[in-house]
N, C-alpha and C positions, 0 to 999 in steps of 0.2 A: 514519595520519591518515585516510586513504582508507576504511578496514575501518570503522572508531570511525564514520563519518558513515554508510558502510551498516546497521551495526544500530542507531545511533538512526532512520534511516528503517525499517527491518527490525518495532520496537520499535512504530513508529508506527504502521504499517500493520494489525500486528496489534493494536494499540487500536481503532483503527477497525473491523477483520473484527469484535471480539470484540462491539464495540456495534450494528454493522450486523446480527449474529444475535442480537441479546438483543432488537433492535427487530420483526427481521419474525417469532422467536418468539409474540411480543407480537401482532402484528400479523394473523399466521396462529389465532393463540386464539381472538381478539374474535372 
């Protein structure tokens, strides 16, 4: 139960990293 709630957080956080670098990619271009 414990693990399953780690990698949805796990899961999430790398959605986040993945869009937090795709924005200051973006951000560093301009």
């Amino acid at each position: 139960m414990f693990l399953r709630k780690l990698l949805s957080l796990v899961d999430c956080l790398l959605m986040v990293y993945h869009r937090v670098m795709s924005g200051l990619r973006k951000f560093s271009s301009a």
